[in-house]
N, C-alpha and C positions, 0 to 999 in steps of 0.2 A: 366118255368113260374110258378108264386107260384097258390097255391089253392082258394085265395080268393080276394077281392078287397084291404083289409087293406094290407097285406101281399105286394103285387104289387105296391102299394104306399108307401111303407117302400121298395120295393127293389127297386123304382125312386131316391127316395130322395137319398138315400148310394150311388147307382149309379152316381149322383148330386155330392155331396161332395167329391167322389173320384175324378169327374176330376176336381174339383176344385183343389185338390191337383198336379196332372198334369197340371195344368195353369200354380200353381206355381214353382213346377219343371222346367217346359220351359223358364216360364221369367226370373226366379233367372238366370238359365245358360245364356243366351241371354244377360242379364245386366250385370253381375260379369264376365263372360269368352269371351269376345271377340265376341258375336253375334252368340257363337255357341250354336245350339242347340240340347240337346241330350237325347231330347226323342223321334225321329225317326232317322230311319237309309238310308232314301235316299238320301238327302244331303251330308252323311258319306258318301256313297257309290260311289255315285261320285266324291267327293275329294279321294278318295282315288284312282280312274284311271285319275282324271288331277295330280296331285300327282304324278304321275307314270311316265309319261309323261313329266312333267315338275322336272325328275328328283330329287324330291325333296324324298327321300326314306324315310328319319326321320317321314316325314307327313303321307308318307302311312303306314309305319308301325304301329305308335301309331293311324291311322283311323283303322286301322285291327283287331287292338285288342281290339279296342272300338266294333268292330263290334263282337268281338269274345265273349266277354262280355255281351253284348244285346242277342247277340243266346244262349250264357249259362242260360240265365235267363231264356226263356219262356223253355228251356229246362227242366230245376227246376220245372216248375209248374207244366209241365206231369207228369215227374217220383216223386217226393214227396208226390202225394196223391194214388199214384200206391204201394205205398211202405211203409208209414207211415199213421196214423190217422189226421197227423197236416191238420188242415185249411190253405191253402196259402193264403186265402183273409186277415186272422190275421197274418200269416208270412207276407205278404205286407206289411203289418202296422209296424211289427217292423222292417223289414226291412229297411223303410223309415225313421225311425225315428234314428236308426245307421248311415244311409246315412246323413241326415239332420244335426248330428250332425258333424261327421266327415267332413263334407265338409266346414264347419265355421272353420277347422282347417288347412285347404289346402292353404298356401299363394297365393297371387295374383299375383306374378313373378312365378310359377309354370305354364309350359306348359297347355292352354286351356283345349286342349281335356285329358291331363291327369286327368286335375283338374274337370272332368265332368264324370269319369270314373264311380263315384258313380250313377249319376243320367242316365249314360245307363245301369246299372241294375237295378235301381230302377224302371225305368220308362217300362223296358221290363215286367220286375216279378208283375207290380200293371195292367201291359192291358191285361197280360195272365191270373192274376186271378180275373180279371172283367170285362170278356168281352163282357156281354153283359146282359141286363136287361129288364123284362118285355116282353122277346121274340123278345129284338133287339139287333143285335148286333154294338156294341158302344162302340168306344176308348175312354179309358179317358185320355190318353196322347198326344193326336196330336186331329186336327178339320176340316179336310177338308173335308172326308166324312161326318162326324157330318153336317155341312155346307151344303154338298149336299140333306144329306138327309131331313133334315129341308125343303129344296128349293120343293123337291117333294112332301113331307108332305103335307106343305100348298097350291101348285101347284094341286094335284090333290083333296084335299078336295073344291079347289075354283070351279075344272074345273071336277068334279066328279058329276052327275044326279040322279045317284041313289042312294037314301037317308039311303039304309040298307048299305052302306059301307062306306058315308064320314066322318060318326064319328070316323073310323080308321082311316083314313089317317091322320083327324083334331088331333088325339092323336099320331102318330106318329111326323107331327108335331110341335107337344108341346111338344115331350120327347126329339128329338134331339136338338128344341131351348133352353129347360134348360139348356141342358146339354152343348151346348157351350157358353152358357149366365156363370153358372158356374164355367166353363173354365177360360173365359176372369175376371171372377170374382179373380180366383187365381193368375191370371199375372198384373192384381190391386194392388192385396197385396201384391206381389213379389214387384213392382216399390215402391210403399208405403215402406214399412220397408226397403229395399233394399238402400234407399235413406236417410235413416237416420242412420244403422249401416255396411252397406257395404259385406262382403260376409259373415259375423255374419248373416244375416238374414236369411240363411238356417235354422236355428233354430229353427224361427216363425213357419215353416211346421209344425211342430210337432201340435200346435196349431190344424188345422182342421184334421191331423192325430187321436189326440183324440176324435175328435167330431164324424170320423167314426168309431172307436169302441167303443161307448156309443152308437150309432143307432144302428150296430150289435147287440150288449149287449140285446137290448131292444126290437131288432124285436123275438130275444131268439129263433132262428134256423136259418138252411141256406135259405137265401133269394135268 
């Protein structure tokens, strides 16, 4: 948690904007790739034992390697700051923004989950190196728990008595509701541009890709 109130409102907002970028990671895959989605792996994980099952081994094998890919990332964000000075919340960034680009270049008769290959690393390597904000921790790739936690937020500041603790819970939540309000915000702009240049609109990511490294830039330390 940072030292001061400004600080904590600057690590909300980047918090915000990163899953905005995870909205639109999930929708672009979801619109452009056949409804898959590949910024979590429990979906994979099960196609990959009906798969098995349903003899279909071509499926499981490229879910395996999707899934081997998603485990190399958050793998990445241990050892790279164990090992080097690099920031991964700025390797995220460019990360995504090579993914972004490269994926406007992947045709549309290309196998789904190959063609999504980029965004289950992308989408592992951006939840590992931000995971969590203002003392919560919070995916900005997926929203379920986001969801829940919102539902408790506001659940317990309604049904909470003592008045020295509801303004946590009333800020708890307000952070997970941004945060999936942001969310849903980037799977907007995914359908938006998605619908007027087709799997080109990987591209647009880059767009709020810079807008969290000018927040970084400008909080001018780790948040």
């Amino acid at each position: 948690m940072c030292g001061n109130n400004m600080d904590i409102k600057q690590e909300k907002n980047i918090h915000h904007m990163v899953s905005l970028i995870g909205g639109f990671l999930g929708g672009y895959g979801i619109i452009t790739r056949a409804s898959n989605f590949g910024s979590a792996e429990t979906t994979n994980m099960i196609a990959i034992i009906t798969s098995i099952f349903d003899n279909n081994m071509e499926a499981a094998m490229l879910r395996t390697f999707a899934l081997l890919i998603y485990v190399a990332a958050i793998v990445f964000t241990i050892v790279i700051p164990k090992i080097t000075r690099f920031d991964v919340r700025y390797m995220s960034m460019i990360i995504n923004v090579i993914g972004m680009i490269g994926m406007a270049f992947i045709a549309p008769e290309v196998h789904p989950i190959i063609a999504l290959f980029p965004v289950f690393f992308m989408s592992a390597f951006q939840w590992n190196s931000f995971p969590k904000a203002a003392g919560y921790s919070c995916s900005t790739i997926f929203s379920t728990n986001n969801l829940r936690q919102t539902i408790i937020g506001y659940t317990e500041y309604i049904a909470e008595r003592n008045e020295s603790v509801r303004d946590k819970h009333l800020d708890k939540g307000r952070f997970f509701g941004a945060t999936l309000i942001y969310y849903y915000l980037g799977v907007v702009y995914a359908c938006i541009v998605t619908k007027y240049v087709g799997i080109y609109a990987s591209i647009a990511g880059i767009v709020p890709v810079i807008i969290v490294c000018i927040m970084m830039l400008r909080a001018g330390r780790k948040v």
